[in-house]
C-alpha positions in Angstrom: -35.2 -24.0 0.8 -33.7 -20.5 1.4 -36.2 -18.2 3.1 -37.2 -15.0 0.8 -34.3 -12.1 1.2 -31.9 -14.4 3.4 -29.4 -15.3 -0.1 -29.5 -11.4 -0.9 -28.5 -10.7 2.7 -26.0 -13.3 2.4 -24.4 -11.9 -1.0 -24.3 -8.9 0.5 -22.4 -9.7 3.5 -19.6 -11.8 2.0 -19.5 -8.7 -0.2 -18.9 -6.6 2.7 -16.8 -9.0 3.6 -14.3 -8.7 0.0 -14.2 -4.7 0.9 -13.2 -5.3 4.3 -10.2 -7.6 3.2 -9.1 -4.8 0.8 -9.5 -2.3 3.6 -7.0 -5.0 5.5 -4.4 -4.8 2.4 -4.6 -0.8 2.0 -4.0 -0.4 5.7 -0.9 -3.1 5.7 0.3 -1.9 2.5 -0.1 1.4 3.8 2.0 0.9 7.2 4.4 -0.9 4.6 4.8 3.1 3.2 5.4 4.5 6.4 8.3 1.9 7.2 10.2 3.1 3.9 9.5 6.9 4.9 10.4 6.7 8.1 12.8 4.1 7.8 14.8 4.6 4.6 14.1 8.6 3.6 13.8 10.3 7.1 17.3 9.1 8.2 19.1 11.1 5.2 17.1 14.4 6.0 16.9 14.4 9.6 20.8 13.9 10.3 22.1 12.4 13.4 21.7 8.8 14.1 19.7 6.4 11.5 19.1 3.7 13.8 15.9 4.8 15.5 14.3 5.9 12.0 15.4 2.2 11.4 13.8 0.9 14.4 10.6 2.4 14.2 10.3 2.1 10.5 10.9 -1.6 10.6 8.2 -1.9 13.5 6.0 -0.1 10.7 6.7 -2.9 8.1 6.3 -6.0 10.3 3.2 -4.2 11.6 2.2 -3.8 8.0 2.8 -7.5 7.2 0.8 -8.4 10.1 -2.2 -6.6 9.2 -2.1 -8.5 5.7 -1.9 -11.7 7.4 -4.9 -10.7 9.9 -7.0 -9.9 7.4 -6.7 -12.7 5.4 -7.1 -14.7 8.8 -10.5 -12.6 9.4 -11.8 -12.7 5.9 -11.4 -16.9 5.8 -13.0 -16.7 9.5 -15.8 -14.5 8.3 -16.3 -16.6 5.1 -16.9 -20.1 7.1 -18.8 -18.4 9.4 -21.2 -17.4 6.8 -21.2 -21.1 5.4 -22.1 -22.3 8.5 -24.8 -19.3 8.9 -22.8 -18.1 12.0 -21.2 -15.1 13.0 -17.5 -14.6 14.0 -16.5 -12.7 16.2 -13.0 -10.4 16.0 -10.6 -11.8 18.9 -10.3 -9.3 21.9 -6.7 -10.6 22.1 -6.2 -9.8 18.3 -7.4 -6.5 18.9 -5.4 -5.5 22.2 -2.5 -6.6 20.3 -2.9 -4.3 17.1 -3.4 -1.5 19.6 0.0 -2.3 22.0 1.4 -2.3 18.4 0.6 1.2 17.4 0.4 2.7 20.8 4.4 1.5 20.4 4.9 2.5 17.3 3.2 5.9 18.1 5.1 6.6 20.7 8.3 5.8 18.8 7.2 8.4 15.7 6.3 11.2 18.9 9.9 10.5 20.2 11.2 10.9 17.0 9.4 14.2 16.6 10.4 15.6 19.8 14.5 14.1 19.8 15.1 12.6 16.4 
């Protein structure tokens, strides 16, 4: 028998859970936007050379893929968690590596700023 409160607090988590996987698909689908921008519309405005709009704005859209693939990965991780009345934590690797990716990708957009 489930204790009093314990099934609520579960419904709610694995419904905090669902919003956090959308959050996961607006922020890929969002980085997906950014790719086109900077990748596809930036390069006829700015003039010059198109290949680093290219670069950075296919680093946006493989960063944006990623993020939908991570947060699918998180939400099933969080889900059998919660079957097994666990918890799971995020992966500091996971983490470190979504930050290198928009440090990089940061960095390209500044330099395109600055140069482009």
């Amino acid at each position: 028998m489930t204790e009093p409160g314990v099934e609520d607090a579960t419904r709610r988590t694995r419904l905090a859970n669902e919003r956090t996987y959308l959050a996961w698909w607006r922020t890929g689908i969002a980085s997906l936007a950014v790719g086109i921008g900077i990748g596809r519309l930036l390069p006829d405005t700015a003039g010059g050379a198109k290949w680093p709009y290219e670069v950075v704005g296919v680093g946006f859209g493989f960063l944006g893929l990623a993020i939908l693939v991570v947060g699918l990965r998180r939400t099933r991780d969080v889900e059998k968690a919660l079957d097994r009345g666990s918890y799971a934590p995020v992966s500091a690797g996971l983490l470190t590596w979504l930050v290198a990716a928009g440090l990089v990708l940061g960095v390209g957009v500044i330099a395109l700023v600055l140069f482009g």
